[in-house]
C-alpha positions in Angstrom: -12.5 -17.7 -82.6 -15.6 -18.3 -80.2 -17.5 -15.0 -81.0 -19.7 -16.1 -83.6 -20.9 -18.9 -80.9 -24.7 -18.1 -80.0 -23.7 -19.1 -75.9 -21.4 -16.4 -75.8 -22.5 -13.6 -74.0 -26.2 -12.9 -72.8 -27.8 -15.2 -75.4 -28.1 -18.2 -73.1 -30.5 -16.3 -70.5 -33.0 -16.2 -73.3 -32.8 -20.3 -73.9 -33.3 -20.2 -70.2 -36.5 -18.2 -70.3 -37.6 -20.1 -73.2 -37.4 -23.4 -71.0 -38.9 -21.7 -68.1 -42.5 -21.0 -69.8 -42.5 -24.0 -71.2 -42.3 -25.9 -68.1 -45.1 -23.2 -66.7 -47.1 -24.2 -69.5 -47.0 -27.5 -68.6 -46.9 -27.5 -64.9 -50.0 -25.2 -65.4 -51.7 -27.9 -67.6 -51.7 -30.9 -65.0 -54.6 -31.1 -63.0 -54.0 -30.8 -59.2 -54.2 -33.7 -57.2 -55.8 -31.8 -54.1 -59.0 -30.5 -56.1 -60.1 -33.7 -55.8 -59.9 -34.1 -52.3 -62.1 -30.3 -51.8 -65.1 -32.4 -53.4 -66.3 -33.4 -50.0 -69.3 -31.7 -48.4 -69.7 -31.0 -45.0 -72.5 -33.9 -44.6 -69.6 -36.2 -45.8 -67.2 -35.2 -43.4 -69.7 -35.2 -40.6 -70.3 -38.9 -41.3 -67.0 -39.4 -41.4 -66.1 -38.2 -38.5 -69.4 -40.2 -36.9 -68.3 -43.3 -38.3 -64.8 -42.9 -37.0 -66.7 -42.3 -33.4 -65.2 -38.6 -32.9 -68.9 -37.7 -32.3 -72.0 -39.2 -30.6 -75.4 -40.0 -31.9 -77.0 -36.9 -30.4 -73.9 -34.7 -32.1 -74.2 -36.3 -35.4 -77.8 -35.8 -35.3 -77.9 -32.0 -34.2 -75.5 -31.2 -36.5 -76.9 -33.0 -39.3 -80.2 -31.1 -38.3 -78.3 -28.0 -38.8 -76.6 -28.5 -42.1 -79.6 -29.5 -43.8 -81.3 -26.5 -42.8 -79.0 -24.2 -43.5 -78.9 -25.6 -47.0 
């Protein structure tokens, strides 16, 4: 009666694979939110952290001194 039905069986592990790379396919397709974030170089983040008064003037200024040396 319900063996000509394609879900009977082994045949629904394939529909499941099927939806499975096509949700890869997508999830691979969508940009990442955190790449943006990485853009920041360290001169930035040295600001930053100056502006947010984590470091003094002499710090900020040595270290400045260093990173635009090194570059």
């Amino acid at each position: 009666m319900f063996y000509d039905h394609h879900f009977i069986g082994m045949h629904w592990i394939w529909w499941l694979l099927v939806a499975g790379f096509i949700l890869l396919i997508i999830f691979n397709m969508l940009p990442y939110r955190t790449a943006s974030a990485s853009k920041e170089d360290a001169l930035d983040i040295l600001k930053m952290r100056y502006a947010r008064g984590e470091i003094e003037q002499e710090e900020f200024e040595e270290r400045k001194r260093v990173l635009l040396q090194s570059k």
